[in-house]
MARLOKOL-753080 format. One record per residue (C-alpha): x, y, z. Coordinates in nm, 2 decimals. Layout:
BEGIN
PT        u        v        w
PT        X        Y        Z
...
//
This chain:
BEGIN
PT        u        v        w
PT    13.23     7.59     6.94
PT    13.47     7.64     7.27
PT    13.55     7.97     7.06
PT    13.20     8.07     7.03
PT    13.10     8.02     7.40
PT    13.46     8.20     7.45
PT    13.36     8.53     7.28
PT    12.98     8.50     7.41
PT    13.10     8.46     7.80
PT    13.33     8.78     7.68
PT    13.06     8.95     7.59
PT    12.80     8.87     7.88
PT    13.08     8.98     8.10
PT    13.16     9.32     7.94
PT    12.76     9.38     7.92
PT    12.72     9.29     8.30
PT    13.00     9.52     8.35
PT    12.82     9.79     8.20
PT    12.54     9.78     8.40
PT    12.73     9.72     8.70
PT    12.87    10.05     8.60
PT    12.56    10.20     8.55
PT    12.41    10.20     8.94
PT    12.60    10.32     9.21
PT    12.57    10.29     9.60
PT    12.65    10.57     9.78
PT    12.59    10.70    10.17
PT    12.44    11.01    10.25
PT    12.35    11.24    10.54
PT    12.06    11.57    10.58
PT    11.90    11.77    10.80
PT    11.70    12.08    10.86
PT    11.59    12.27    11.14
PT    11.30    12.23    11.37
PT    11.17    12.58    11.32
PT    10.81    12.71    11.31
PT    10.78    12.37    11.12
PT    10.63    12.01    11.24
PT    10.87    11.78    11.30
PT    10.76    11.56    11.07
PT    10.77    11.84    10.78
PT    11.17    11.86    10.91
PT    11.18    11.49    10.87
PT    11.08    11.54    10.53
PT    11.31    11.80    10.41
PT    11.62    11.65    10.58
PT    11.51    11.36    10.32
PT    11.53    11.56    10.07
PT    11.87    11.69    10.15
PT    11.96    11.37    10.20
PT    11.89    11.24     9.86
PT    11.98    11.54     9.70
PT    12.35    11.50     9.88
PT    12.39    11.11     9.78
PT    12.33    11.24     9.41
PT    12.62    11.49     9.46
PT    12.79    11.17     9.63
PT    12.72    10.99     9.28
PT    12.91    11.25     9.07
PT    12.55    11.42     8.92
PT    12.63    11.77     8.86
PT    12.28    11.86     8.80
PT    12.19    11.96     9.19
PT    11.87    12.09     9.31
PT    12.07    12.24     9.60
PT    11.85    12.29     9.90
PT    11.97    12.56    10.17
PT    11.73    12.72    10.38
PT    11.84    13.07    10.25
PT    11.72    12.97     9.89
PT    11.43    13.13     9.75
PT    11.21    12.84     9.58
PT    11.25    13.07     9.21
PT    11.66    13.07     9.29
PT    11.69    12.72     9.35
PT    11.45    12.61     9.05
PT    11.71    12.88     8.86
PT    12.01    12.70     8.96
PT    11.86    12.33     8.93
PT    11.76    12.48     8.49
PT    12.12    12.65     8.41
PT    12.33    12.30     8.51
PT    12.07    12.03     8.40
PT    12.28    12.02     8.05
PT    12.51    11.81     8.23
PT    12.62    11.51     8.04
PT    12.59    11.27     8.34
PT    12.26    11.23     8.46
PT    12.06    10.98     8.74
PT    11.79    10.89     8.94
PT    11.75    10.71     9.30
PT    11.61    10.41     9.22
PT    11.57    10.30     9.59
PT    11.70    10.45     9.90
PT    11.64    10.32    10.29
PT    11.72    10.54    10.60
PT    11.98    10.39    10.83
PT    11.92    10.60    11.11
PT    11.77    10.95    11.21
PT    11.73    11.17    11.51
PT    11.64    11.47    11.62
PT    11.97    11.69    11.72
PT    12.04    11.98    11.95
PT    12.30    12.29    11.81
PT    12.33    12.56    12.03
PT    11.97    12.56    12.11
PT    11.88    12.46    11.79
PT    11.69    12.15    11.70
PT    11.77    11.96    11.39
PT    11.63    11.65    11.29
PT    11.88    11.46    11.10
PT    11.85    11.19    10.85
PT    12.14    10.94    10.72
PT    12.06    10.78    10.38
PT    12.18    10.46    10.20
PT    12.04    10.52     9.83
PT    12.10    10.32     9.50
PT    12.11    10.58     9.22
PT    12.12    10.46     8.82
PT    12.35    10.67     8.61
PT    12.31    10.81     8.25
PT    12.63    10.91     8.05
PT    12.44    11.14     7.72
PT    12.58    11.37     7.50
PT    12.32    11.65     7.50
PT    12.17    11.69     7.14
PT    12.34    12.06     7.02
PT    12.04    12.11     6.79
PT    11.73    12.03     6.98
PT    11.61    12.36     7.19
PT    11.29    12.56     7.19
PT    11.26    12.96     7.20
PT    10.96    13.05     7.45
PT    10.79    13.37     7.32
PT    10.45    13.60     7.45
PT    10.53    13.59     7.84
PT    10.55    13.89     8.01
PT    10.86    14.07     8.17
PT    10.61    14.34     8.31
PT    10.36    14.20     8.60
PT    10.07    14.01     8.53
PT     9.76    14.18     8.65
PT     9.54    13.87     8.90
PT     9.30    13.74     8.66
PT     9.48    13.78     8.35
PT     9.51    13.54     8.05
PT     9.87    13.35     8.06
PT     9.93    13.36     7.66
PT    10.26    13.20     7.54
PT    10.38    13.03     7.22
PT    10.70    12.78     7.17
PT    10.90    12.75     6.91
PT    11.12    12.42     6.91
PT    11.38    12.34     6.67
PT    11.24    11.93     6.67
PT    10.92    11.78     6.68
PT    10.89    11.68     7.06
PT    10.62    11.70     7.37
PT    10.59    11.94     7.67
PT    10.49    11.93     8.02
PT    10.48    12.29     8.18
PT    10.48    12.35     8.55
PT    10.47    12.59     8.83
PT    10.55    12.64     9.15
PT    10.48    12.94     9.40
PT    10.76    13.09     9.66
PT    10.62    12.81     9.89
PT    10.70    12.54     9.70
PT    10.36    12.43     9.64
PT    10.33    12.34     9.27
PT    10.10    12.22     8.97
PT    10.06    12.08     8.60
PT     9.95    12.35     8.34
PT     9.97    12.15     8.07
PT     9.88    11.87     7.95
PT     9.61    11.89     8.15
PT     9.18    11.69     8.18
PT     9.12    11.95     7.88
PT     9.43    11.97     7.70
PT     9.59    11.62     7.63
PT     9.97    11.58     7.53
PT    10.02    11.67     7.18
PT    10.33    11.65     6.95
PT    10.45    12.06     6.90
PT    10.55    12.14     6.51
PT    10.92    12.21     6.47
PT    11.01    12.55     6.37
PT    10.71    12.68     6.41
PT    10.50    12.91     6.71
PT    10.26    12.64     6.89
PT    10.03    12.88     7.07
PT     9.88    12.77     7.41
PT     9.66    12.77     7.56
PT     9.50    12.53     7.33
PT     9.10    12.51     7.40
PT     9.10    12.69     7.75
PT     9.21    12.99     7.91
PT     9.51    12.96     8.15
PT     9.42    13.21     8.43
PT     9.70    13.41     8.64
PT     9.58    13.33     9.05
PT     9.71    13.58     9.29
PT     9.70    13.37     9.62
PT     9.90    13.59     9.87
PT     9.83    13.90    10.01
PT    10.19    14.05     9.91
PT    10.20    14.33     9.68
PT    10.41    14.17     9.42
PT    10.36    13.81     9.41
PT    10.62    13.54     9.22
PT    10.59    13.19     9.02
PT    10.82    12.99     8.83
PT    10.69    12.83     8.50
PT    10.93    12.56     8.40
PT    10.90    12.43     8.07
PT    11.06    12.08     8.03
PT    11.04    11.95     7.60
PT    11.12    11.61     7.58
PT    11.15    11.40     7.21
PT    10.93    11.20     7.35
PT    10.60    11.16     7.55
PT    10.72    11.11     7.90
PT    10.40    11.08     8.12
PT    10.44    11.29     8.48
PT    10.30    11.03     8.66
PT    10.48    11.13     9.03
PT    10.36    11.42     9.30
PT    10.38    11.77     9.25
PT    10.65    11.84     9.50
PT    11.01    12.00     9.40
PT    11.19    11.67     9.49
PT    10.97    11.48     9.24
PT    11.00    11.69     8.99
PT    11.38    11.72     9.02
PT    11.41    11.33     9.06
PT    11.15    11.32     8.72
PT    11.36    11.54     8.51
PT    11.67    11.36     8.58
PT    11.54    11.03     8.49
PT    11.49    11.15     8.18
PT    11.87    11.15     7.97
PT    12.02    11.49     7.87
PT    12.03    11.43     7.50
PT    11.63    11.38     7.45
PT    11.49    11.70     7.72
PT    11.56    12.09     7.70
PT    11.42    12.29     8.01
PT    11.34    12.66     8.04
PT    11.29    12.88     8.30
PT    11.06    13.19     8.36
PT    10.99    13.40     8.64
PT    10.66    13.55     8.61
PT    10.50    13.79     8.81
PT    10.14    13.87     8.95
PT    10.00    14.23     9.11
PT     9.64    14.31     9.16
//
């Protein structure tokens, strides 16, 4: 019996281990300029530095890095090409220990220091589970057009497609009030749009105008149940462990 309760209290203590191993506490500072921007939008962003640095704290390779030079398209780019990384997290919780607004050679800054709890996922990505996009255009879309696509994935799994404009303002194509989630046949074209037409919106009065479609698979049906803002999406996607989502990127592009 003492043996038994030996090799249990073993046990509970390698398990507790484990998930003491699995969370990690880490400090972290951001900030962004005061410029043609509230500050209370500042406050915001040097948040999302600020998170964004405690998960590069943590180890998490997979970095949505913000700089202010970064096209929206360039950082969503970078954040698709390293999210096969085999170490993966989220912030679970996070409180600000202190923030103020900052003067740099007549620059204002509003600055932003972090303490954030972030859960950590160690997954072997899954070699044989990808998709092939197919149908979306390399030429520019013409405002008003029909946005035809088809995937192709080499498992059974679900989708959730976004977009977001140079602005970072962002939104759900699919699923969608019309188009529920669906499991998407393996090995085989899944054409979308399913029962309505997905319409290509010029909203700016450039001459070329640019949007990201990101396509995240996952095995299975992961609700998107968080705001459409970059920093959600990043912190949605890396909740979600390596081995069971495949992402892909495309840059379309909309004249008149």
């Amino acid at each position: 019996m003492r043996k038994v309760l030996f090799v249990t209290f073993i046990l509970f203590a390698l398990f507790t281990q484990v998930l003491f191993a699995q969370t990690k506490k880490v400090q972290a500072k951001g900030d962004w300029e005061i410029a043609n921007i509230t500050p209370e939008a500042a406050r915001s962003k040097a948040i999302e530095v600020a998170k964004n640095n405690a998960l590069r704290a943590a180890g998490i390779s997979e970095l949505f890095t913000v700089i202010n030079t970064n096209s929206i398209s360039d950082r969503l780019s970078y954040f698709v090409s390293s999210s096969y990384s085999e170490l993966s997290g989220e912030i679970t919780n996070y409180k600000i220990t202190d923030e103020q607004i900052l003067t740099d050679e007549k620059h204002l800054f509003y600055t932003v220091n972090i303490e954030a709890i972030i859960q950590l996922r160690k997954n072997k990505r899954d070699l044989e589970f990808d998709a092939c996009i197919e149908g979306i255009k390399e030429t520019p879309y013409q405002n008003g057009e029909n946005f035809l696509f088809n995937i192709r994935p080499t498992k059974a799994c679900y989708t959730h497609i976004f977009w977001f404009d140079e602005a970072g303002i962002g939104n759900i194509v699919y699923p969608n009030p019309a188009e529920p989630s669906q499991l998407l046949r393996s090995n085989e074209a899944n054409y979308f749009p399913i029962t309505q037409d997905y319409k290509i919106r010029k909203e700016t009065q450039e001459p070329i105008e640019s949007i990201s479609v990101i396509f995240v698979l996952t095995k299975k049906d992961i609700p998107y149940t968080r705001k459409i803002t970059l920093e959600d999406f990043h912190q949605w996607v890396l909740s979600i462990p390596s081995d069971q989502r495949v992402i892909k990127f495309h840059n379309i592009h909309i004249t008149y």
